[in-house]
BAKEDO-640524 format. One record per atom (N, C-alpha, C, CB): residue in three letters; residue number from 1; x, y, z. Coordinates in steps of 0.05 Angstrom, whole numbers, plus 5000, padded with zeros to 4 digits. Glycine has a CB too. Example, Ala and Ser with C-alpha at 12.3 -4.5 7.8 and 13.67 -1.06 7.14 Angstrom:
BEGIN
@type=ALA | seq=1 | c1=5264 | c2=4886 | c3=5156 .
@type=ALA | seq=1 | c1=5246 | c2=4910 | c3=5156 .
@type=ALA | seq=1 | c1=5264 | c2=4934 | c3=5156 .
@type=ALA | seq=1 | c1=5226 | c2=4911 | c3=5181 .
@type=SER | seq=2 | c1=5257 | c2=4955 | c3=5142 .
@type=SER | seq=2 | c1=5273 | c2=4979 | c3=5143 .
@type=SER | seq=2 | c1=5258 | c2=5001 | c3=5157 .
@type=SER | seq=2 | c1=5282 | c2=4988 | c3=5114 .
***
This chain:
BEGIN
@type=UNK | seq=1 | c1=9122 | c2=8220 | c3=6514 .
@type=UNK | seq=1 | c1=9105 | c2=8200 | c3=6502 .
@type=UNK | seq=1 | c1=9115 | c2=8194 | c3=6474 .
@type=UNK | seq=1 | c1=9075 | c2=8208 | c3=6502 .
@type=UNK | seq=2 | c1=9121 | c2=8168 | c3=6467 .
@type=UNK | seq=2 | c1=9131 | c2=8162 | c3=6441 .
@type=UNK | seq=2 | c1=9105 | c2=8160 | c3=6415 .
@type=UNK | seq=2 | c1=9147 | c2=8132 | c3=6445 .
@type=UNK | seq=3 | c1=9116 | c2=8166 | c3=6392 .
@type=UNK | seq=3 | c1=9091 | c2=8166 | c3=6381 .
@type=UNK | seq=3 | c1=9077 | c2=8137 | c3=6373 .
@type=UNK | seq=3 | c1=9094 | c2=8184 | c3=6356 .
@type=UNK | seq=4 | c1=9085 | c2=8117 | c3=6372 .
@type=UNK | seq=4 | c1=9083 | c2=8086 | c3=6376 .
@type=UNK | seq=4 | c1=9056 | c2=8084 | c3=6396 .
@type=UNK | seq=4 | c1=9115 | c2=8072 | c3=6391 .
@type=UNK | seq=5 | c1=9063 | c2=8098 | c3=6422 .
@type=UNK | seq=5 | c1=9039 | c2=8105 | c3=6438 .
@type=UNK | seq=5 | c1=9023 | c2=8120 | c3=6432 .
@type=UNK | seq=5 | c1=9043 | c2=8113 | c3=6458 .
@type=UNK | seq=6 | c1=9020 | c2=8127 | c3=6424 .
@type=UNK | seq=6 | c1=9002 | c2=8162 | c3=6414 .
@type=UNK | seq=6 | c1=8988 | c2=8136 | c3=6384 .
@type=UNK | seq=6 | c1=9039 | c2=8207 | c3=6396 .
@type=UNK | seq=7 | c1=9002 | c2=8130 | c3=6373 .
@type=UNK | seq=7 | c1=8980 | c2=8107 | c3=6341 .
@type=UNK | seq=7 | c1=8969 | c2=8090 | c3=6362 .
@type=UNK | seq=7 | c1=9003 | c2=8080 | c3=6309 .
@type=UNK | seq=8 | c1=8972 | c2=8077 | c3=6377 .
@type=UNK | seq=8 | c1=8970 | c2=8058 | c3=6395 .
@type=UNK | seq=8 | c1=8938 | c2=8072 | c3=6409 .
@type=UNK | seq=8 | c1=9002 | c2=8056 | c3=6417 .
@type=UNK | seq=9 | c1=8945 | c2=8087 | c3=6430 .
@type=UNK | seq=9 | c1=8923 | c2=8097 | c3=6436 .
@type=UNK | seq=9 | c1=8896 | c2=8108 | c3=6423 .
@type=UNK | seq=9 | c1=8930 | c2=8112 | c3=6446 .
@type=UNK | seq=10 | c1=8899 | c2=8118 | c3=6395 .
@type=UNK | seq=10 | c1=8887 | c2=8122 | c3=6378 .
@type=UNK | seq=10 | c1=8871 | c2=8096 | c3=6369 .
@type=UNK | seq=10 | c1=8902 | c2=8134 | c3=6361 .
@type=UNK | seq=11 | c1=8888 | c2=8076 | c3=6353 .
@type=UNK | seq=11 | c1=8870 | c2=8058 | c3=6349 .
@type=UNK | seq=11 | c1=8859 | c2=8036 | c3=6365 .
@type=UNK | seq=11 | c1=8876 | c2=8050 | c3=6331 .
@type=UNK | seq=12 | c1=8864 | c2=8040 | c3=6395 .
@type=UNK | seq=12 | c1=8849 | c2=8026 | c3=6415 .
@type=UNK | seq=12 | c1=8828 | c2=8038 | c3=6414 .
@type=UNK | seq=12 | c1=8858 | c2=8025 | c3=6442 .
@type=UNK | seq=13 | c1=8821 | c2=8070 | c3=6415 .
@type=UNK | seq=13 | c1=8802 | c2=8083 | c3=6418 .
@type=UNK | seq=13 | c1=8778 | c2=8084 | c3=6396 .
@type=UNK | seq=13 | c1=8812 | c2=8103 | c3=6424 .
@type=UNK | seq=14 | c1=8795 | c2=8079 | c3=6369 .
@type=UNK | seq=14 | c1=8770 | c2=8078 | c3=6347 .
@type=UNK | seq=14 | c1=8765 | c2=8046 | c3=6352 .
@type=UNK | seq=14 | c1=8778 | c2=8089 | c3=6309 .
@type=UNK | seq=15 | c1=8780 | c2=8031 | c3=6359 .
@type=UNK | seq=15 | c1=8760 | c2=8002 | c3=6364 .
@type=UNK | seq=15 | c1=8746 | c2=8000 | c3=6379 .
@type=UNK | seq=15 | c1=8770 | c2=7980 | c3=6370 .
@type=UNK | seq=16 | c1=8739 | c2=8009 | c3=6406 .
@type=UNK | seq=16 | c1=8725 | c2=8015 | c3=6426 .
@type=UNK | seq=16 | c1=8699 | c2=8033 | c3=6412 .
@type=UNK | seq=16 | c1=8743 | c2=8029 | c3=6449 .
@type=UNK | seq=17 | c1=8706 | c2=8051 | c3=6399 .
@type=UNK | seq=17 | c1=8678 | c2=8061 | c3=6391 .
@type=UNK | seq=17 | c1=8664 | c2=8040 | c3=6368 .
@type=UNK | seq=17 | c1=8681 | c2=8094 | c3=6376 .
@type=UNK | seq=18 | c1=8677 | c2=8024 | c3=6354 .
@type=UNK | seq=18 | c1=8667 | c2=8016 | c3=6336 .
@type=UNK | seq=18 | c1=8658 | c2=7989 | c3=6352 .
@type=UNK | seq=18 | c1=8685 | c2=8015 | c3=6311 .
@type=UNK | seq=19 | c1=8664 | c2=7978 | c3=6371 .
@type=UNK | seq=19 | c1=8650 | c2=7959 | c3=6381 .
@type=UNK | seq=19 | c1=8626 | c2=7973 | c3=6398 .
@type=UNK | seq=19 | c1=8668 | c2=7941 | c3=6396 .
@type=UNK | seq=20 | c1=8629 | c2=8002 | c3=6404 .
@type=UNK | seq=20 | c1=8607 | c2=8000 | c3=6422 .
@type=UNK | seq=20 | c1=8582 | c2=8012 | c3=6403 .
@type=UNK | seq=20 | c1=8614 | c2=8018 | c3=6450 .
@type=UNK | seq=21 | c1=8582 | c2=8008 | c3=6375 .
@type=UNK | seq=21 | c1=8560 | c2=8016 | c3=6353 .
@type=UNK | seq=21 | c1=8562 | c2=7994 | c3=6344 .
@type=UNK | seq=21 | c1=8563 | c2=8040 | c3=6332 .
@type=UNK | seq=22 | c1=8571 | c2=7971 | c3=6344 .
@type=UNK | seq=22 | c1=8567 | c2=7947 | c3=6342 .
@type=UNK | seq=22 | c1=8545 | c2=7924 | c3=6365 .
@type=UNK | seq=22 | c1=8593 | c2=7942 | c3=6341 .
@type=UNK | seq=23 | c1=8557 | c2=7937 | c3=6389 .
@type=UNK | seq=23 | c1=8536 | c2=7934 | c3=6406 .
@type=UNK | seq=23 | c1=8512 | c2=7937 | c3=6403 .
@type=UNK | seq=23 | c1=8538 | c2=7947 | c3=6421 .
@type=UNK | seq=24 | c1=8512 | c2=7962 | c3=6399 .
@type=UNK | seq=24 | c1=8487 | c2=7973 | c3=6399 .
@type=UNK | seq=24 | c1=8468 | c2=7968 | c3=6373 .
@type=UNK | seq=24 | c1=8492 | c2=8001 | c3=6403 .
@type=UNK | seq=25 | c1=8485 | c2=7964 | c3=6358 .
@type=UNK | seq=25 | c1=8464 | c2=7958 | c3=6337 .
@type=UNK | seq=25 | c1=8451 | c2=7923 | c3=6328 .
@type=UNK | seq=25 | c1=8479 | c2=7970 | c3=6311 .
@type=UNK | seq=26 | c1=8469 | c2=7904 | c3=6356 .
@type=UNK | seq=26 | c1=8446 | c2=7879 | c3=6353 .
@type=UNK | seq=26 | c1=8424 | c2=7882 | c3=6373 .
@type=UNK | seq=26 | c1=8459 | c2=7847 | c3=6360 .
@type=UNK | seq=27 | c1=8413 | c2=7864 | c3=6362 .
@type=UNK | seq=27 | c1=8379 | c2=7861 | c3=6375 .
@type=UNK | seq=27 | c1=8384 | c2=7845 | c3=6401 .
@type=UNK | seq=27 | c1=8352 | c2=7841 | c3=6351 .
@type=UNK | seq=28 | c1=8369 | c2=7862 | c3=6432 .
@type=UNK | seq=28 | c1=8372 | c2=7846 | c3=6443 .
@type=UNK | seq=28 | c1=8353 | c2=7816 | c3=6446 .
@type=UNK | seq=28 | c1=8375 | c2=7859 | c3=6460 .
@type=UNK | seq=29 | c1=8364 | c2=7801 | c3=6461 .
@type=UNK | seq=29 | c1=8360 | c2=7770 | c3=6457 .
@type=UNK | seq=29 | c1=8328 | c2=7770 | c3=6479 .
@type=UNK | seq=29 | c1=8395 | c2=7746 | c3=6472 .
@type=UNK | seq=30 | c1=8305 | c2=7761 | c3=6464 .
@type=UNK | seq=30 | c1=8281 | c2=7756 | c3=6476 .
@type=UNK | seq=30 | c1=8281 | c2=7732 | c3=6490 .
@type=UNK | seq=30 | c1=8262 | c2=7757 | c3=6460 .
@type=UNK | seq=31 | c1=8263 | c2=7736 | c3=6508 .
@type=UNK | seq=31 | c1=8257 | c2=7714 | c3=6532 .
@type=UNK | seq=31 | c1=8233 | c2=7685 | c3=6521 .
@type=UNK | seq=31 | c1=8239 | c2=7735 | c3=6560 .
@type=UNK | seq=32 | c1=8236 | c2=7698 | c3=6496 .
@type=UNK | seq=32 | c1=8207 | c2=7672 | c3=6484 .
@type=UNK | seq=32 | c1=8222 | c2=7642 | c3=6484 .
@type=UNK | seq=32 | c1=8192 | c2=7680 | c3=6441 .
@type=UNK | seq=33 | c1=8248 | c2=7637 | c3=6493 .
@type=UNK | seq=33 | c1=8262 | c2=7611 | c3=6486 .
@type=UNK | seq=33 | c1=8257 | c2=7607 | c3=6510 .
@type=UNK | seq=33 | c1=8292 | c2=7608 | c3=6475 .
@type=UNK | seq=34 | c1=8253 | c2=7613 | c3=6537 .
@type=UNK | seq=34 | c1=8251 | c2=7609 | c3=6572 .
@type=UNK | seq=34 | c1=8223 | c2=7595 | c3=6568 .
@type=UNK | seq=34 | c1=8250 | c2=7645 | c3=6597 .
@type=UNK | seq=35 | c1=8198 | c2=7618 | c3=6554 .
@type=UNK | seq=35 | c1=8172 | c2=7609 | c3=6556 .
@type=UNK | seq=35 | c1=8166 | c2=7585 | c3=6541 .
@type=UNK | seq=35 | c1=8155 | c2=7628 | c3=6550 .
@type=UNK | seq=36 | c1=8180 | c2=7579 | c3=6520 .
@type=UNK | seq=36 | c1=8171 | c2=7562 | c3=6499 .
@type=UNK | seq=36 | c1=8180 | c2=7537 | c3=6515 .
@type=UNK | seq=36 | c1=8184 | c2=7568 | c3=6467 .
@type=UNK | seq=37 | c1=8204 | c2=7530 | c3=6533 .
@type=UNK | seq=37 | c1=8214 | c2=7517 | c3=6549 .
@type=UNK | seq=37 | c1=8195 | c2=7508 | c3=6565 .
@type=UNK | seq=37 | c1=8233 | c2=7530 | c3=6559 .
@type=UNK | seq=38 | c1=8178 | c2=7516 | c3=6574 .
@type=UNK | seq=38 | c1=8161 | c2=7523 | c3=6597 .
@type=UNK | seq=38 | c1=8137 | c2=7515 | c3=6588 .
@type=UNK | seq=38 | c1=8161 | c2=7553 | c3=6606 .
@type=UNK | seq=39 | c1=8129 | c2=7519 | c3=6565 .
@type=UNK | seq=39 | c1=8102 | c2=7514 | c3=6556 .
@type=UNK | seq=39 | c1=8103 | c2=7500 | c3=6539 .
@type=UNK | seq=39 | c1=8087 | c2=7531 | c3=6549 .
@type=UNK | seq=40 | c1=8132 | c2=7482 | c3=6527 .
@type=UNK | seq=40 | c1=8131 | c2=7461 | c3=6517 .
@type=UNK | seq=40 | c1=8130 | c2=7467 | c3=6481 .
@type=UNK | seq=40 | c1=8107 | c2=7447 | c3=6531 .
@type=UNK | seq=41 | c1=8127 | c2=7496 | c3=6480 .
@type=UNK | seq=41 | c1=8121 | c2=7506 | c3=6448 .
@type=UNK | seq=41 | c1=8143 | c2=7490 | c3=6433 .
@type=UNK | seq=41 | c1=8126 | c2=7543 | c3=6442 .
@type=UNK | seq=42 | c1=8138 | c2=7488 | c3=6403 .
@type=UNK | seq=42 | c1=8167 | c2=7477 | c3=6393 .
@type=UNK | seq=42 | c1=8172 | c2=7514 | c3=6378 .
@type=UNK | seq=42 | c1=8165 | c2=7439 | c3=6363 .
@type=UNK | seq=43 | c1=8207 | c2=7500 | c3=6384 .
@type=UNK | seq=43 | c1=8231 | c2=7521 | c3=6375 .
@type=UNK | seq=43 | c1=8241 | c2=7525 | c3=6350 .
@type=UNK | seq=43 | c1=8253 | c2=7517 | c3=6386 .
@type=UNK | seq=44 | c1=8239 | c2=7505 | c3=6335 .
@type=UNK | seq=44 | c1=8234 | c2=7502 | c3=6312 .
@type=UNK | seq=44 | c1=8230 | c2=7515 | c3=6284 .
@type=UNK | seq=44 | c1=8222 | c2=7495 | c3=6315 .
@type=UNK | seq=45 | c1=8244 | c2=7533 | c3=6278 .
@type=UNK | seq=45 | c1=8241 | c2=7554 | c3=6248 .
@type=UNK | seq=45 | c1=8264 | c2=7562 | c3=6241 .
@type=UNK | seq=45 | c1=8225 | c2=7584 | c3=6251 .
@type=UNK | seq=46 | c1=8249 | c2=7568 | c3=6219 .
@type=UNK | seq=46 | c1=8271 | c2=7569 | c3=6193 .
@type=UNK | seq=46 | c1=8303 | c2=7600 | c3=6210 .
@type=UNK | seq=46 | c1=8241 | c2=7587 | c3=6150 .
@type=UNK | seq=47 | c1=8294 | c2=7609 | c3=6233 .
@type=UNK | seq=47 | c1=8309 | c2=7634 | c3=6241 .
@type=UNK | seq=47 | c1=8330 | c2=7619 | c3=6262 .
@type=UNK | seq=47 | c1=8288 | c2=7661 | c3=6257 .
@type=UNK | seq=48 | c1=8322 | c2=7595 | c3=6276 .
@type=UNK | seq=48 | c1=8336 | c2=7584 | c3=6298 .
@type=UNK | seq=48 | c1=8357 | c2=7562 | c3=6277 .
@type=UNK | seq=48 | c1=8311 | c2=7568 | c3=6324 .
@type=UNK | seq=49 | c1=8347 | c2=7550 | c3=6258 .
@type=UNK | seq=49 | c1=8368 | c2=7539 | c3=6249 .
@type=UNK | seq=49 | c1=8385 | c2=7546 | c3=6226 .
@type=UNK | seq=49 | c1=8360 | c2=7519 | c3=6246 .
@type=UNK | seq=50 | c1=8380 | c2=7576 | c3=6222 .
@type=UNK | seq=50 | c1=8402 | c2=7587 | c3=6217 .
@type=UNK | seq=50 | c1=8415 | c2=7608 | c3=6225 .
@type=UNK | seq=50 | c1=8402 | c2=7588 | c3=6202 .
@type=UNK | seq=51 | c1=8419 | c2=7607 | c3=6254 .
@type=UNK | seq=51 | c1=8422 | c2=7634 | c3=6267 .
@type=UNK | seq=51 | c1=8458 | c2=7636 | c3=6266 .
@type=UNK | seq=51 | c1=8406 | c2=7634 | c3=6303 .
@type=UNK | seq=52 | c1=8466 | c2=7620 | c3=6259 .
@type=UNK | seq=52 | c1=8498 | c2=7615 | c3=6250 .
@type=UNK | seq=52 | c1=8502 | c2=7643 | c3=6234 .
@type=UNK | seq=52 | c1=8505 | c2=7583 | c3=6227 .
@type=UNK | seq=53 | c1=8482 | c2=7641 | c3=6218 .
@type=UNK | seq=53 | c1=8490 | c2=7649 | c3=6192 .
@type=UNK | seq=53 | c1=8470 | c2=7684 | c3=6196 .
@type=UNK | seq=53 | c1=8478 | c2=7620 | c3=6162 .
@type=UNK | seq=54 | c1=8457 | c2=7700 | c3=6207 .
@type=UNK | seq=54 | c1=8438 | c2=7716 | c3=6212 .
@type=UNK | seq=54 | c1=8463 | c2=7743 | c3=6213 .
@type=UNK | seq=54 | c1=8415 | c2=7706 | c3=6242 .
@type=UNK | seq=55 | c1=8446 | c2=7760 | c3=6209 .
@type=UNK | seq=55 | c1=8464 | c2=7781 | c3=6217 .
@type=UNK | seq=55 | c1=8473 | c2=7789 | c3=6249 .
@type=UNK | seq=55 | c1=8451 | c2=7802 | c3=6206 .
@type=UNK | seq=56 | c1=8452 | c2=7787 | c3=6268 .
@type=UNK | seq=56 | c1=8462 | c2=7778 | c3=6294 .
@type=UNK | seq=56 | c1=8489 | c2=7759 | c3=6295 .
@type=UNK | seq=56 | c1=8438 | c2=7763 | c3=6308 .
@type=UNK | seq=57 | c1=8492 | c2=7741 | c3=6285 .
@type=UNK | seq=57 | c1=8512 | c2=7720 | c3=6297 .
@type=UNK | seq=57 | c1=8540 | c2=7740 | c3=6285 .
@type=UNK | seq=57 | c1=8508 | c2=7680 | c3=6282 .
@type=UNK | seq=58 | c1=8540 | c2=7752 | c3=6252 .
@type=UNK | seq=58 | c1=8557 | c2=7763 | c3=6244 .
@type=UNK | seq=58 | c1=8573 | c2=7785 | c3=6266 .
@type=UNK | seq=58 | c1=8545 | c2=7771 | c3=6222 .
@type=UNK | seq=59 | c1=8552 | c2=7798 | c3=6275 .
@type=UNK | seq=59 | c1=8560 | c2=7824 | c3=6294 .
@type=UNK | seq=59 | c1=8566 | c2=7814 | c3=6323 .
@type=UNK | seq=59 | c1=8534 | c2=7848 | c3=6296 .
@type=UNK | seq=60 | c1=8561 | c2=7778 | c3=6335 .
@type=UNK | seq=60 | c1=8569 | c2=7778 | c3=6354 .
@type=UNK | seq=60 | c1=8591 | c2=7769 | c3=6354 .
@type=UNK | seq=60 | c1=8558 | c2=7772 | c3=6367 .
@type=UNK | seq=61 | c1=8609 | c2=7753 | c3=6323 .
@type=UNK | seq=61 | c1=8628 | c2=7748 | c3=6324 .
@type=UNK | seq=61 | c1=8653 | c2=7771 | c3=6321 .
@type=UNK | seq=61 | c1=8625 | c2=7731 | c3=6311 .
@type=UNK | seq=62 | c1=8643 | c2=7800 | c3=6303 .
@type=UNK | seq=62 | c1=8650 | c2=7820 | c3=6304 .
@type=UNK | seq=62 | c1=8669 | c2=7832 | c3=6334 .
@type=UNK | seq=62 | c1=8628 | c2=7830 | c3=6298 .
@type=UNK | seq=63 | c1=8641 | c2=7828 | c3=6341 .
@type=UNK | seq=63 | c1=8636 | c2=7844 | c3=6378 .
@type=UNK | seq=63 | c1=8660 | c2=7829 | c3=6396 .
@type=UNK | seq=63 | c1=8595 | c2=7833 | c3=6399 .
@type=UNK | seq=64 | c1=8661 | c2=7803 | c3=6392 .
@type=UNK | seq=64 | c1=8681 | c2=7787 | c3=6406 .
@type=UNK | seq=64 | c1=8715 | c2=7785 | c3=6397 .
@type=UNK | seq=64 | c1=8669 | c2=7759 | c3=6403 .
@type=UNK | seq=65 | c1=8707 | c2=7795 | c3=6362 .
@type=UNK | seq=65 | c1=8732 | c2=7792 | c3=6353 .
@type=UNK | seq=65 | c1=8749 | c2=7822 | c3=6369 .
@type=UNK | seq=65 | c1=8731 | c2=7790 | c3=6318 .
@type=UNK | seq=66 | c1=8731 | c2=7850 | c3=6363 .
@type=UNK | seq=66 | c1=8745 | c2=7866 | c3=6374 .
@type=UNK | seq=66 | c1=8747 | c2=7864 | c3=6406 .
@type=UNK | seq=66 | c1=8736 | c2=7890 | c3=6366 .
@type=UNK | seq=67 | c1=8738 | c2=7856 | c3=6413 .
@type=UNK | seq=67 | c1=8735 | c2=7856 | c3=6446 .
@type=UNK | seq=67 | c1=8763 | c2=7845 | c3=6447 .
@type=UNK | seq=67 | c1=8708 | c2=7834 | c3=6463 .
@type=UNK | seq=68 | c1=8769 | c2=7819 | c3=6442 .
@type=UNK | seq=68 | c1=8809 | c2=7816 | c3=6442 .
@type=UNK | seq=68 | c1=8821 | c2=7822 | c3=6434 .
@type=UNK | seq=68 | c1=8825 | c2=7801 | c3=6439 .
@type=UNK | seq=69 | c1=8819 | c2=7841 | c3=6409 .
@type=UNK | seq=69 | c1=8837 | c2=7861 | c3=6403 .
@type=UNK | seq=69 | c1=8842 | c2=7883 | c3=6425 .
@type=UNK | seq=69 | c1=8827 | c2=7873 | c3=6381 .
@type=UNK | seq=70 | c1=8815 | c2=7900 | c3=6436 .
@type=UNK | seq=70 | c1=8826 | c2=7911 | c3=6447 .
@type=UNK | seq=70 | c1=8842 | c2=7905 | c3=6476 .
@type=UNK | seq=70 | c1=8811 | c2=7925 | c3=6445 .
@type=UNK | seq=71 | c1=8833 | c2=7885 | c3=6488 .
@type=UNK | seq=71 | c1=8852 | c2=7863 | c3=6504 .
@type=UNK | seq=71 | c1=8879 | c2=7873 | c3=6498 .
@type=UNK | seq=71 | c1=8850 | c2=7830 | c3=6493 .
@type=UNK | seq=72 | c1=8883 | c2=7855 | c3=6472 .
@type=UNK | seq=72 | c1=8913 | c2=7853 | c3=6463 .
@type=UNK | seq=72 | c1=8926 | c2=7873 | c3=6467 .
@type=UNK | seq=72 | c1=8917 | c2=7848 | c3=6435 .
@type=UNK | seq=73 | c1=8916 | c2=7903 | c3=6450 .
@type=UNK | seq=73 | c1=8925 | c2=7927 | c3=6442 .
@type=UNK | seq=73 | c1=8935 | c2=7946 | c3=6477 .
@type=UNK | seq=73 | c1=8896 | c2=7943 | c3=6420 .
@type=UNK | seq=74 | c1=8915 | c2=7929 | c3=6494 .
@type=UNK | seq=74 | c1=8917 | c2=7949 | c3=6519 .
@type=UNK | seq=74 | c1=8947 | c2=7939 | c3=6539 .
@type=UNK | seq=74 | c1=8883 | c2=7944 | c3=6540 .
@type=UNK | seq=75 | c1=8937 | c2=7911 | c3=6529 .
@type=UNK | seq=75 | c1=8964 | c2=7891 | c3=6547 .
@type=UNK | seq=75 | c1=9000 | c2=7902 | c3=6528 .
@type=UNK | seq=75 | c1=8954 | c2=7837 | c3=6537 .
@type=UNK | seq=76 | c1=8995 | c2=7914 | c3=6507 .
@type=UNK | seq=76 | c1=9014 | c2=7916 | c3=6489 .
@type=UNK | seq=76 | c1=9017 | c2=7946 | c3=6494 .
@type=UNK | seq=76 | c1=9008 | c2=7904 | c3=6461 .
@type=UNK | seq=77 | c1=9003 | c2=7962 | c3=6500 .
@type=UNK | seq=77 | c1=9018 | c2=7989 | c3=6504 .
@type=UNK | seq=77 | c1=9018 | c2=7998 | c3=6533 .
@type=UNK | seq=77 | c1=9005 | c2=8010 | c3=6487 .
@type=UNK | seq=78 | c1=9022 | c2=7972 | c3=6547 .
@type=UNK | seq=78 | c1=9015 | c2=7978 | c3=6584 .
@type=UNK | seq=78 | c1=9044 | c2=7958 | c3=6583 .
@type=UNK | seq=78 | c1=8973 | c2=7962 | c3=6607 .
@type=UNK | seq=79 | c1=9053 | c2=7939 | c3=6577 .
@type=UNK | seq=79 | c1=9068 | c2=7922 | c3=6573 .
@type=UNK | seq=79 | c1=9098 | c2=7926 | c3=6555 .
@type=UNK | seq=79 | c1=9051 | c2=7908 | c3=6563 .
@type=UNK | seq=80 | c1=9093 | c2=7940 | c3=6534 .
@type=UNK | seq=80 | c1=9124 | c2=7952 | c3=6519 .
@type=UNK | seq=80 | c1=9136 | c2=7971 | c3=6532 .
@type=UNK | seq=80 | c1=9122 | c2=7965 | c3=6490 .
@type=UNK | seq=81 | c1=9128 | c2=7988 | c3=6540 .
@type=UNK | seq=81 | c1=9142 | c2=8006 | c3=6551 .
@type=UNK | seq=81 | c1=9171 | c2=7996 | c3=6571 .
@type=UNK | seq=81 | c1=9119 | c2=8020 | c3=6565 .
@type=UNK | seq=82 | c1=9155 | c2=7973 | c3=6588 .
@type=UNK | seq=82 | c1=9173 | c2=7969 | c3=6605 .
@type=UNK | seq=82 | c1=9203 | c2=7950 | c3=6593 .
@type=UNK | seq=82 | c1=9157 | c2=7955 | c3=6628 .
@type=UNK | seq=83 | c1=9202 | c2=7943 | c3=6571 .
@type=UNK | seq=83 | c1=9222 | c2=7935 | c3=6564 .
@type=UNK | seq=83 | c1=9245 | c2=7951 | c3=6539 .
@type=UNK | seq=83 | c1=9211 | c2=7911 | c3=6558 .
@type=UNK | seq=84 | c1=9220 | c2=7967 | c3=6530 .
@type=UNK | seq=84 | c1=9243 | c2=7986 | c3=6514 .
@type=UNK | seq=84 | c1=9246 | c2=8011 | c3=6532 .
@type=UNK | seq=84 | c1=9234 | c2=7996 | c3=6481 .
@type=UNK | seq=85 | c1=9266 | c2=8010 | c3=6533 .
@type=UNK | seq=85 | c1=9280 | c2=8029 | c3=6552 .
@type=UNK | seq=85 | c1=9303 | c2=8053 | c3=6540 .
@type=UNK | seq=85 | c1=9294 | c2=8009 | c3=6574 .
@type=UNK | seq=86 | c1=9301 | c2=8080 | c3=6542 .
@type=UNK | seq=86 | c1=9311 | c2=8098 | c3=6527 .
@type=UNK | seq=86 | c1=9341 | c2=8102 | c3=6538 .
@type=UNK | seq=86 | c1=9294 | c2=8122 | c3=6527 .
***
C-alpha cells in the first residue's frame, strides 16, 4: 500500500465523520409547510425569507459540499492506482 493511499484513506475518513456530525447537528425539517398548504395558513416570516442565510442552510451547503468531496476522494483513490503502475 503506497502511502499517497494510506493520507488518502485517512482524510476520506475524517470527512465522513465530519459530515456525519454535521448531519446530525441540523434540525430536522417539520411538516407545518404540508399543513399550512392545506389549511391555507400564510408562510410568511421573517425565518422563511431568510432561510438562505440561517444556520441550517449554512450546514446544508457544508453537508453537500463534503458529500462531493468525498465522491471525488473515493473515485481518486479507486481510480489512480490503475494508471500508476510500479
Amino acid at each position: 500500500m503506497e502511502v499517497w493511499e494510506i493520507v488518502g484513506g485517512a482524510v476520506l475518513l475524517l470527512i465522513a465523520v465530519i459530515t456525519i456530525i454535521i448531519c446530525l447537528a441540523q434540525e430536522q425539517k417539520s411538516q407545518d409547510s404540508m399543513t399550512a398548504a392545506l389549511t391555507g395558513a400564510s408562510t410568511d416570516s421573517f425565518y422563511t425569507k431568510n432561510e438562505g442565510r440561517s444556520r441550517e442552510a449554512i450546514l446544508a451547503k457544508i453537508t453537500r459540499v463534503l458529500g462531493i468531496l468525498i465522491f471525488i476522494i473515493t473515485l481518486a483513490l479507486n481510480i489512480v492506482p490503475i494508471f500508476v503502475k510500479k
